[in-house]
Gaussian input, Z-matrix of N, CA and C with variables (Angstrom, degrees):
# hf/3-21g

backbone

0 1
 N
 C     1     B1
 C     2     B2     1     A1
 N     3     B3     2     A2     1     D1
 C     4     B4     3     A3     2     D2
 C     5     B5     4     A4     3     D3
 N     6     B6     5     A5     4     D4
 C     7     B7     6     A6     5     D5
 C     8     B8     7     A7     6     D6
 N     9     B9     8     A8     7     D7
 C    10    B10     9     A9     8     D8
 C    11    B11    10    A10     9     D9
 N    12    B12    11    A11    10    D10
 C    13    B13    12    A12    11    D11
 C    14    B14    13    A13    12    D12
 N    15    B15    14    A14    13    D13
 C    16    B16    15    A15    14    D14
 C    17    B17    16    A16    15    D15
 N    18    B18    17    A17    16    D16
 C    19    B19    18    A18    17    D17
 C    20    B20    19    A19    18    D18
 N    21    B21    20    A20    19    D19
 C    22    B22    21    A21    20    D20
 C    23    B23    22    A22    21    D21
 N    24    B24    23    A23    22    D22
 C    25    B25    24    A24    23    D23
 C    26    B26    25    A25    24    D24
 N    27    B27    26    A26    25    D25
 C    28    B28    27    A27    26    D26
 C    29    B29    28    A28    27    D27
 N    30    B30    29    A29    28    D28
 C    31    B31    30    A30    29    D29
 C    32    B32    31    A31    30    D30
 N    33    B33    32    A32    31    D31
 C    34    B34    33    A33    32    D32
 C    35    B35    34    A34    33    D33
 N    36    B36    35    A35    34    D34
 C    37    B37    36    A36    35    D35
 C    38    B38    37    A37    36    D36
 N    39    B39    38    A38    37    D37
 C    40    B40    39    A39    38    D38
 C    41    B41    40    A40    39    D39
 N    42    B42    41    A41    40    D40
 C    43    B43    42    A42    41    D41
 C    44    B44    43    A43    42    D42
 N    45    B45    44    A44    43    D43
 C    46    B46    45    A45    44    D44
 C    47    B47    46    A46    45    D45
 N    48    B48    47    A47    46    D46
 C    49    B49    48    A48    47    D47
 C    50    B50    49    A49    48    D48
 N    51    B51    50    A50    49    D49
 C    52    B52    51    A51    50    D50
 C    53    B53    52    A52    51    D51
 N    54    B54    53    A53    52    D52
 C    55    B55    54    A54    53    D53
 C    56    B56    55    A55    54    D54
 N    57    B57    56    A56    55    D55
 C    58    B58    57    A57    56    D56
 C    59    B59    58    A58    57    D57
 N    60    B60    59    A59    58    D58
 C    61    B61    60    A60    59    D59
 C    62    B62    61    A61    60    D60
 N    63    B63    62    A62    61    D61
 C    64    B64    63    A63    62    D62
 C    65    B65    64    A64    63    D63
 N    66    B66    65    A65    64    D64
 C    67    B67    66    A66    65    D65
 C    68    B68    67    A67    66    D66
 N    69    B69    68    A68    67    D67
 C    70    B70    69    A69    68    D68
 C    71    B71    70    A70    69    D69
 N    72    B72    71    A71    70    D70
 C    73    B73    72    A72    71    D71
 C    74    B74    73    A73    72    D72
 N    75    B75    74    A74    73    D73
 C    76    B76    75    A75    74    D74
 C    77    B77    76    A76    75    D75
 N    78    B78    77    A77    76    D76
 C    79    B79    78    A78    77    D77
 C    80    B80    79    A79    78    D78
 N    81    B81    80    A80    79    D79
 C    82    B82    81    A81    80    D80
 C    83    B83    82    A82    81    D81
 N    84    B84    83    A83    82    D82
 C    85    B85    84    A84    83    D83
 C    86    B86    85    A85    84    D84
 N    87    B87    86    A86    85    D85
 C    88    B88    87    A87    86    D86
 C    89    B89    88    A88    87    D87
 N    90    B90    89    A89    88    D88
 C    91    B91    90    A90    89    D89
 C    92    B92    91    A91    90    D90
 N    93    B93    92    A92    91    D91
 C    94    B94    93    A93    92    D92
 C    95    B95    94    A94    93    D93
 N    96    B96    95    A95    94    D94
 C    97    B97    96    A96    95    D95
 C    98    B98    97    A97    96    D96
 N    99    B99    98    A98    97    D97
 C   100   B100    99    A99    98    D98
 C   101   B101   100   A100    99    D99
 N   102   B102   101   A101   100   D100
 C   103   B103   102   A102   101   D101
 C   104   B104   103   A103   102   D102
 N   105   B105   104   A104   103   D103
 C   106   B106   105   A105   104   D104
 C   107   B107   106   A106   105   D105
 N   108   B108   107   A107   106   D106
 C   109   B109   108   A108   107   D107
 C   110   B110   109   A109   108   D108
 N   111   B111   110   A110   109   D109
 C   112   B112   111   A111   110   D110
 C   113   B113   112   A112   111   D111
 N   114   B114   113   A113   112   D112
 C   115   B115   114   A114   113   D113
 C   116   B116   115   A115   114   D114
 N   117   B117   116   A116   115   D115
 C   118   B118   117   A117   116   D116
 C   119   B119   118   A118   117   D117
 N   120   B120   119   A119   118   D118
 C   121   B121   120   A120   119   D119
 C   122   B122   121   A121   120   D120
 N   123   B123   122   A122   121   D121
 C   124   B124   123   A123   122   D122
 C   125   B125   124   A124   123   D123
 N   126   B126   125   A125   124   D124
 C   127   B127   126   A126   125   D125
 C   128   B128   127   A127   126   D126
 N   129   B129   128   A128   127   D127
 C   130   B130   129   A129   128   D128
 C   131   B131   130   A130   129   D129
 N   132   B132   131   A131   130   D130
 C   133   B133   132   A132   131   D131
 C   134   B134   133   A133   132   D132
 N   135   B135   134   A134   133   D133
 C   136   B136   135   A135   134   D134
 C   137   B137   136   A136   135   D135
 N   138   B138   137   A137   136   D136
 C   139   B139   138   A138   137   D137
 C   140   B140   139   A139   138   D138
 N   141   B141   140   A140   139   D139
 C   142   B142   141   A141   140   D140
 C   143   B143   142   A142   141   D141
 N   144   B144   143   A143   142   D142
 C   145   B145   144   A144   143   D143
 C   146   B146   145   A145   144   D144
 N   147   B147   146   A146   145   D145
 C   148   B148   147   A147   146   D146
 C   149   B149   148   A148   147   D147
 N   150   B150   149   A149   148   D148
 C   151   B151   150   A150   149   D149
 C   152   B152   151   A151   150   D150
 N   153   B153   152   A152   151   D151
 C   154   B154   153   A153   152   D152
 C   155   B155   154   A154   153   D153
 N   156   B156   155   A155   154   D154
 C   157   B157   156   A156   155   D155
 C   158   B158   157   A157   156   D156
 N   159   B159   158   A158   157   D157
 C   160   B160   159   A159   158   D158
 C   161   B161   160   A160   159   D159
 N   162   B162   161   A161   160   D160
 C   163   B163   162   A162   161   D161
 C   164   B164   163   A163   162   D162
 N   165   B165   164   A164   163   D163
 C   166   B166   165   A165   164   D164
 C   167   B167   166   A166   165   D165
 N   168   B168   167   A167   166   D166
 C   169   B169   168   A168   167   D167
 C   170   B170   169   A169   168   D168
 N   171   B171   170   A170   169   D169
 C   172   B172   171   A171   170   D170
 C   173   B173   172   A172   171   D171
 N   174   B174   173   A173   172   D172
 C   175   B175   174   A174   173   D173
 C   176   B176   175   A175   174   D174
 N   177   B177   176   A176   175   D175
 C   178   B178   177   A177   176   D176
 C   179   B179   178   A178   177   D177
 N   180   B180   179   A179   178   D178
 C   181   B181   180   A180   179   D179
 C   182   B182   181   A181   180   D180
 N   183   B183   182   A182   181   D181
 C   184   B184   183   A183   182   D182
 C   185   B185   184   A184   183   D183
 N   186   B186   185   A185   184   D184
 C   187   B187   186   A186   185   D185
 C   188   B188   187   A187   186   D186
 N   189   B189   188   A188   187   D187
 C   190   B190   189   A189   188   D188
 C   191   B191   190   A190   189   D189
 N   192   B192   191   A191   190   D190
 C   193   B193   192   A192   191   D191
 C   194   B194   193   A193   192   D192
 N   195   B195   194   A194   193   D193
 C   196   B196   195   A195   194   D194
 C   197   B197   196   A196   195   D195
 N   198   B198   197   A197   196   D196
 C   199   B199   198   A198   197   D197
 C   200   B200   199   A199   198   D198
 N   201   B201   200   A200   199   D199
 C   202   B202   201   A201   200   D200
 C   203   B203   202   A202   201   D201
 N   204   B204   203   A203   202   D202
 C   205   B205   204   A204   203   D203
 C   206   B206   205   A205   204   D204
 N   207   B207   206   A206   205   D205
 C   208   B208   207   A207   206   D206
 C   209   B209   208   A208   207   D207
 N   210   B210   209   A209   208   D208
 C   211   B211   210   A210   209   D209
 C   212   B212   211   A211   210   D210
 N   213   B213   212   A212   211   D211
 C   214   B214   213   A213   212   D212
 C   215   B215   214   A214   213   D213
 N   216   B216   215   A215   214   D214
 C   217   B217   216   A216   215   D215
 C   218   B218   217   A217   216   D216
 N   219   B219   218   A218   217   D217
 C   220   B220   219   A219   218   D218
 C   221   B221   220   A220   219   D219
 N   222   B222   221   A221   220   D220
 C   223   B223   222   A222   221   D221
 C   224   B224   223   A223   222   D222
 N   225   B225   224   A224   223   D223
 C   226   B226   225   A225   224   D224
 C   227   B227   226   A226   225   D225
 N   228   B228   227   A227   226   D226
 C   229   B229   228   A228   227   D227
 C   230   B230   229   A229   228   D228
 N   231   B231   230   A230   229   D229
 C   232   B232   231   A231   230   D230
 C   233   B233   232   A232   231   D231
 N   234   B234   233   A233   232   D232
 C   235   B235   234   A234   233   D233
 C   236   B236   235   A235   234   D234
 N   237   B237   236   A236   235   D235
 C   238   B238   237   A237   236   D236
 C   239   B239   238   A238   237   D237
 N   240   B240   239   A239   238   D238
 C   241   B241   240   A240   239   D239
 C   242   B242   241   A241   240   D240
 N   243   B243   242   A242   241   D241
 C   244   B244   243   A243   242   D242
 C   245   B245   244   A244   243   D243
 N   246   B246   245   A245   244   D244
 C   247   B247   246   A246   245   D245
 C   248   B248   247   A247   246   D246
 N   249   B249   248   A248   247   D247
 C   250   B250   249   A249   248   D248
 C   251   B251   250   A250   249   D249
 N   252   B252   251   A251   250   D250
 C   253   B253   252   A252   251   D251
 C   254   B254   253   A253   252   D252
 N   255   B255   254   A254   253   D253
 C   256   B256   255   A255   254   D254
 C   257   B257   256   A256   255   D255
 N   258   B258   257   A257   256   D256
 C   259   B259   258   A258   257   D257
 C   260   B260   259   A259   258   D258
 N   261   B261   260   A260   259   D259
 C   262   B262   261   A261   260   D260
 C   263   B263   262   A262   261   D261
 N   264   B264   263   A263   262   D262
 C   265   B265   264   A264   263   D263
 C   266   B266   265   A265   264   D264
 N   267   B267   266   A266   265   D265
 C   268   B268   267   A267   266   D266
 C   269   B269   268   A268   267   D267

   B1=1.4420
   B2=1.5207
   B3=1.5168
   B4=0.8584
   B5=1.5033
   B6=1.3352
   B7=1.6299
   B8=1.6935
   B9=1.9189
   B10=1.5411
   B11=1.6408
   B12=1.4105
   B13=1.6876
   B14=1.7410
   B15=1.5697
   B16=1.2925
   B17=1.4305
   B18=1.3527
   B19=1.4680
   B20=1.5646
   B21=1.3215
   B22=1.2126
   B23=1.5359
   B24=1.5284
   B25=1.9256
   B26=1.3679
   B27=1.3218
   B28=1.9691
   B29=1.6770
   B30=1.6261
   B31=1.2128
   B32=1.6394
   B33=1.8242
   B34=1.1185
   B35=1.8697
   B36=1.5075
   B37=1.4462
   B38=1.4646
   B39=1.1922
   B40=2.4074
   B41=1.7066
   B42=1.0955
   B43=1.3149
   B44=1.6714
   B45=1.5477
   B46=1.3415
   B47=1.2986
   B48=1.9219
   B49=1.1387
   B50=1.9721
   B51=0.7103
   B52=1.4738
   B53=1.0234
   B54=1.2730
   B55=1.5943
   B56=1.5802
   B57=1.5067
   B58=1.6251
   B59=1.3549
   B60=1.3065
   B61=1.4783
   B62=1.7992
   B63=1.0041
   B64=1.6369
   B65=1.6209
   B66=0.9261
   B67=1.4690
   B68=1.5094
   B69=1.7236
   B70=1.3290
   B71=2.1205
   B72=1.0651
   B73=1.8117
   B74=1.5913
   B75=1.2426
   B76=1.5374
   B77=1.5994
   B78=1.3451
   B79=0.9511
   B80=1.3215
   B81=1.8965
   B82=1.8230
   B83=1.3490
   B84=1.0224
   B85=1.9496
   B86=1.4523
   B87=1.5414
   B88=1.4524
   B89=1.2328
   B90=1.4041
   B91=1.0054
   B92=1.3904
   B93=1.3371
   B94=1.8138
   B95=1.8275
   B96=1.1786
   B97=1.5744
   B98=1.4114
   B99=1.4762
   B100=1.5522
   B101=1.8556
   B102=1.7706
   B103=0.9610
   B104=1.1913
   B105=1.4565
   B106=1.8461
   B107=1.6811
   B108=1.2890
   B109=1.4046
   B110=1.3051
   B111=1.7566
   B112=1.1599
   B113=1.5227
   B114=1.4378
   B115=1.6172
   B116=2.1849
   B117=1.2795
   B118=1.8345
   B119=1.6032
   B120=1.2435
   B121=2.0204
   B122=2.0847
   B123=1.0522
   B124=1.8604
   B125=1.6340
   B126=0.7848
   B127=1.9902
   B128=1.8943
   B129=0.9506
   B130=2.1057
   B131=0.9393
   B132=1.8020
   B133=1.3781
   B134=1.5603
   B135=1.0161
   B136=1.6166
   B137=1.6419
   B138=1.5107
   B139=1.0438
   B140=1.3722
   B141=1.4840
   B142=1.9277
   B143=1.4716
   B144=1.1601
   B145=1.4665
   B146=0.8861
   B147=1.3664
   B148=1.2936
   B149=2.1503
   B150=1.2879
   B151=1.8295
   B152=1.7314
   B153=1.5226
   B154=1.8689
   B155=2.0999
   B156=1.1502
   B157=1.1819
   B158=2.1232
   B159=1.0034
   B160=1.3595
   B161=1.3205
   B162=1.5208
   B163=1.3117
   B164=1.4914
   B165=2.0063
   B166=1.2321
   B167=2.0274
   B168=1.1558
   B169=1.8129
   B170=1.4419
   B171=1.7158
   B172=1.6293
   B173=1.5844
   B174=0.9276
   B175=1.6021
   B176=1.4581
   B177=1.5372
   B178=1.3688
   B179=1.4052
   B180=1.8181
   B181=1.4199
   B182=1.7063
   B183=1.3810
   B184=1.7882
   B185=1.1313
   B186=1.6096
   B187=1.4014
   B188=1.6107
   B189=1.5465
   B190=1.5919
   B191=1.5127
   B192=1.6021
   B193=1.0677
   B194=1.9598
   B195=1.2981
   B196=2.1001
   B197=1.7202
   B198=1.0427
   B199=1.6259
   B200=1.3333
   B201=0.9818
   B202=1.8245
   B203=1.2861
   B204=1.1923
   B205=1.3133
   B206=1.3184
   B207=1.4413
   B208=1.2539
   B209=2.0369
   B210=1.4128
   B211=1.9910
   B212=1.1417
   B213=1.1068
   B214=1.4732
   B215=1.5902
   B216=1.3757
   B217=1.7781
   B218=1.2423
   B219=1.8586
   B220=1.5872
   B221=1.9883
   B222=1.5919
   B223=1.8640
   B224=1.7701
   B225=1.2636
   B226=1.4774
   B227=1.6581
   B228=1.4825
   B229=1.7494
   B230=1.6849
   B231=1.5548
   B232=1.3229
   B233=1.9605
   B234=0.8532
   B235=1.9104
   B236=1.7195
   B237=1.4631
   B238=1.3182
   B239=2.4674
   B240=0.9702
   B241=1.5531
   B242=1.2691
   B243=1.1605
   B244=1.9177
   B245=1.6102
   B246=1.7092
   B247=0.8023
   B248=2.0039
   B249=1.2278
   B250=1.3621
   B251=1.9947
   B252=1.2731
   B253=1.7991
   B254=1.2292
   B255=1.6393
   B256=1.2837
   B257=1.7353
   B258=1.0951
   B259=1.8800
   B260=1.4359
   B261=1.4789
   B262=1.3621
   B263=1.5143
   B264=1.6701
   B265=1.7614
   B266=1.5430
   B267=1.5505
   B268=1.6348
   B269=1.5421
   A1=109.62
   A2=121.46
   A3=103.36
   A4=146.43
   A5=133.05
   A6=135.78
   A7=92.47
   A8=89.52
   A9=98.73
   A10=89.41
   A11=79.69
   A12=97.56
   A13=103.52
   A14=107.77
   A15=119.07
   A16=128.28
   A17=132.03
   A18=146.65
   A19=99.98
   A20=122.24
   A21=132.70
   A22=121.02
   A23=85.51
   A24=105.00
   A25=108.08
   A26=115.59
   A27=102.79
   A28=96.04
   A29=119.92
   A30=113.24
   A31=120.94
   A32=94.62
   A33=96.85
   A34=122.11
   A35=86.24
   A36=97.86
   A37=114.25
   A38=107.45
   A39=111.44
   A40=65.76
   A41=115.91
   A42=119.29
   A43=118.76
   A44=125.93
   A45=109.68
   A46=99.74
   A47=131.47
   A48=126.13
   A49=92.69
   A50=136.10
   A51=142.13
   A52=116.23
   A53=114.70
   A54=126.25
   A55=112.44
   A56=92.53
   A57=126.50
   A58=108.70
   A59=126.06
   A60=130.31
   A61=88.36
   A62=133.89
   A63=101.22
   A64=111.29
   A65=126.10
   A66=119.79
   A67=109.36
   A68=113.66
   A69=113.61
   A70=93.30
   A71=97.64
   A72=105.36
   A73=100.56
   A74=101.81
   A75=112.85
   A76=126.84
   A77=118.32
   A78=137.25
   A79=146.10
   A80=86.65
   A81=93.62
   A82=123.10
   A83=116.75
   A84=128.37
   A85=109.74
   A86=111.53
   A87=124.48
   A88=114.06
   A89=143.43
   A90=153.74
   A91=108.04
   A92=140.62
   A93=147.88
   A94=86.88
   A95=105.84
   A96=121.50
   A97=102.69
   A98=133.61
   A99=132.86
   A100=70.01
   A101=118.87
   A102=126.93
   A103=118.45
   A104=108.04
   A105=109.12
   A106=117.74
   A107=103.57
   A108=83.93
   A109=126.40
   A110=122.24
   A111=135.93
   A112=134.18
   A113=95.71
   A114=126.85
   A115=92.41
   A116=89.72
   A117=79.69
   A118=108.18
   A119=93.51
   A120=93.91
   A121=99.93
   A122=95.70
   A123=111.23
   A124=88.36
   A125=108.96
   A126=113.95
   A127=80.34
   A128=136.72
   A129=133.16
   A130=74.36
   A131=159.22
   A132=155.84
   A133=66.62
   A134=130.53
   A135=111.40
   A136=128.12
   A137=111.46
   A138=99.52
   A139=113.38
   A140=101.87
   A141=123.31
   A142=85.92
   A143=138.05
   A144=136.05
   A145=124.78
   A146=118.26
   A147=149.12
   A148=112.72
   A149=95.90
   A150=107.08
   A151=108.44
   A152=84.42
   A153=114.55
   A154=74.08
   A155=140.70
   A156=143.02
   A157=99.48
   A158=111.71
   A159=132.43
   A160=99.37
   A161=108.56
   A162=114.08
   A163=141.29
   A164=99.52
   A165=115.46
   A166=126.74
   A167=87.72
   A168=98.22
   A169=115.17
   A170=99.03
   A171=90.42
   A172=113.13
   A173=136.28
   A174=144.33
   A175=103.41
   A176=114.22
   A177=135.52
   A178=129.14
   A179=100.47
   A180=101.73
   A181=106.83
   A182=119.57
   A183=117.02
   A184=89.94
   A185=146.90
   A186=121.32
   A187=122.19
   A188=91.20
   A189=98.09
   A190=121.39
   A191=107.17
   A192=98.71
   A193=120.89
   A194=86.26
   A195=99.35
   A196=97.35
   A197=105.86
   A198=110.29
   A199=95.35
   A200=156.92
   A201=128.89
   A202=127.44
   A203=108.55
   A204=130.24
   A205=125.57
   A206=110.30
   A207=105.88
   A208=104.22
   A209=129.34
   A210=145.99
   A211=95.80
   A212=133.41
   A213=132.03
   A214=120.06
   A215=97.05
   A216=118.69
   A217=120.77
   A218=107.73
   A219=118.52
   A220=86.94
   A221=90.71
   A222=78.28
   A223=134.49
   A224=98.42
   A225=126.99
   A226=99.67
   A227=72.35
   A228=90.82
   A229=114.29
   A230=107.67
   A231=117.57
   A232=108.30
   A233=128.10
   A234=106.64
   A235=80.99
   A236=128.23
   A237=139.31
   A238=77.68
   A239=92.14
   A240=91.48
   A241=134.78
   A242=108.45
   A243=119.48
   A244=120.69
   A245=110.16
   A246=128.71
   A247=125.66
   A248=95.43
   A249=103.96
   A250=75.05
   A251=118.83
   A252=109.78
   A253=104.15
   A254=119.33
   A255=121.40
   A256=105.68
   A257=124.54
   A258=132.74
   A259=110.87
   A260=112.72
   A261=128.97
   A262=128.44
   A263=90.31
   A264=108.24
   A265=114.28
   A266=103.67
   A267=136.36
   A268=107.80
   D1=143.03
   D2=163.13
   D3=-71.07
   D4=169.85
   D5=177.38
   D6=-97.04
   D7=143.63
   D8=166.45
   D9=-136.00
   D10=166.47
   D11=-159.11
   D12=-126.00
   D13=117.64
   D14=166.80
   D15=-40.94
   D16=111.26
   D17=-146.61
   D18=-99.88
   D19=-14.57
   D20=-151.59
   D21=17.25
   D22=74.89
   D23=174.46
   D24=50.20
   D25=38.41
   D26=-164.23
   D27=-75.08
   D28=-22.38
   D29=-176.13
   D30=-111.76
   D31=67.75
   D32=-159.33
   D33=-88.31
   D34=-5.85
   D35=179.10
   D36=-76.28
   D37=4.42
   D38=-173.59
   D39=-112.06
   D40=-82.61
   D41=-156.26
   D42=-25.19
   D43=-48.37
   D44=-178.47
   D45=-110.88
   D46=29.44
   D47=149.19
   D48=-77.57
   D49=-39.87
   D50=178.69
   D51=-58.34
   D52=-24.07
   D53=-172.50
   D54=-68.24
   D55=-54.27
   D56=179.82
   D57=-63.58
   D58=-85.74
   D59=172.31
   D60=-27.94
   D61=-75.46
   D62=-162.95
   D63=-74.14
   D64=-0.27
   D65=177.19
   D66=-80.71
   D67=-22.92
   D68=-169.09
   D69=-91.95
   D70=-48.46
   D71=163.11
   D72=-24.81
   D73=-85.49
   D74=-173.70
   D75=-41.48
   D76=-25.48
   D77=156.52
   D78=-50.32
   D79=-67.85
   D80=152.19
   D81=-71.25
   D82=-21.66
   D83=166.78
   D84=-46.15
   D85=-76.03
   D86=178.84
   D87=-91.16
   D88=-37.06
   D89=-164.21
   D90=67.87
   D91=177.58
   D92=-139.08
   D93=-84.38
   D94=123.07
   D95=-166.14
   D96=-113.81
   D97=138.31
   D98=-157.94
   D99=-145.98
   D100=117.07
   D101=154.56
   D102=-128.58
   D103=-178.34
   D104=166.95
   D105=-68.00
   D106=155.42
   D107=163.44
   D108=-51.99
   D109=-49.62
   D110=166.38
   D111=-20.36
   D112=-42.63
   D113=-172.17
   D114=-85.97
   D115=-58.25
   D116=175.94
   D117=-44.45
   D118=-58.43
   D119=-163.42
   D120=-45.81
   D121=-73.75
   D122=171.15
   D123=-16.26
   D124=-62.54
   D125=-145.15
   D126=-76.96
   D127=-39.05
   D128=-178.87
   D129=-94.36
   D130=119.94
   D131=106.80
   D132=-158.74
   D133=-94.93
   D134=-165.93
   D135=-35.08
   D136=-28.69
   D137=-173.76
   D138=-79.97
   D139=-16.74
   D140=-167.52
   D141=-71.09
   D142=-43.72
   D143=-169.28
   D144=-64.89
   D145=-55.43
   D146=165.30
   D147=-50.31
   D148=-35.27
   D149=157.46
   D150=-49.48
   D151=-73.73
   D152=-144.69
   D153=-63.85
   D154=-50.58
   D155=-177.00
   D156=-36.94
   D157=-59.80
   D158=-172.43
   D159=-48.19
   D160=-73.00
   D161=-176.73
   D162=-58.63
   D163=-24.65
   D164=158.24
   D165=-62.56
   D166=-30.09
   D167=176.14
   D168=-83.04
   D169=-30.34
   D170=168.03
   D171=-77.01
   D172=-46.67
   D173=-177.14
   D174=-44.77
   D175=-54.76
   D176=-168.50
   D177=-85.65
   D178=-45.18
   D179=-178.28
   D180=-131.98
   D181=-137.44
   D182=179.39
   D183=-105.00
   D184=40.17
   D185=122.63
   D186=-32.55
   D187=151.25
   D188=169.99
   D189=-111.68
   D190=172.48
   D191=175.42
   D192=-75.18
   D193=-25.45
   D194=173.00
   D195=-38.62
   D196=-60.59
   D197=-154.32
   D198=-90.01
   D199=-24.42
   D200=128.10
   D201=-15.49
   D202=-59.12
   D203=166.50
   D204=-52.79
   D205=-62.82
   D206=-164.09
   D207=-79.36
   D208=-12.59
   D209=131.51
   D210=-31.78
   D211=-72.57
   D212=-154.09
   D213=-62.05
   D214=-37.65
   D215=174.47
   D216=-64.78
   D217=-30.33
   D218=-159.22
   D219=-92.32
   D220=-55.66
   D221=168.70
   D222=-32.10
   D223=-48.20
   D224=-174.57
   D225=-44.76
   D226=-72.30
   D227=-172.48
   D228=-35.98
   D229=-78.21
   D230=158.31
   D231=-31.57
   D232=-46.36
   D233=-155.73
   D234=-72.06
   D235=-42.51
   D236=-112.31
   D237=-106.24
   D238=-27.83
   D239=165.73
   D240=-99.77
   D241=-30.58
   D242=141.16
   D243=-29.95
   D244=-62.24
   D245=169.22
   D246=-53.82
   D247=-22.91
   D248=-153.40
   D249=-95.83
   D250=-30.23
   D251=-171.31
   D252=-70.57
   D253=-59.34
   D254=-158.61
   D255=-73.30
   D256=-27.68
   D257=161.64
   D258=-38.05
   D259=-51.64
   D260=170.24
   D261=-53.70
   D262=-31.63
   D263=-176.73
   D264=-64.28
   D265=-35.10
   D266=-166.10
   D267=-45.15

């Protein structure tokens, strides 16, 4: 398999324009969501799955790299709003 190599966020300006565009997605999808913590983690264990799922079809089958990508972003989003509640809690 191949090795990928940590970029350290150098392209971070696509990256949390990506962040956003799905945070505003997610939004109009569900609209402003008040869960458990429990229910957050559940909701990033699915999305982690739903990644490692991506990445298994690309390695394995005609997955792409888009839809790695575009798992990886929805994760993001989600850890990166988790993060953004309990910061608030502080």
């Amino acid at each position: 398999m191949k090795r990928y190599t940590d970029r350290g966020l150098e392209n971070q300006q696509w990256l949390f324009q990506e962040v956003l565009r799905e945070n505003r997605k997610q939004i109009s999808k569900w609209g402003i969501q008040r869960r458990t913590a429990f229910e957050w983690l559940v909701y990033a264990a699915e999305e982690l799955g739903e990644t490692a799922e991506a990445i298994s079809e690309y390695e394995y089958r005609e997955g792409t790299k888009e839809e790695i990508v575009n798992e990886a972003i929805q994760l993001a989003t989600l850890a990166l709003k988790i993060a953004e509640m309990f910061k608030a809690e502080i």
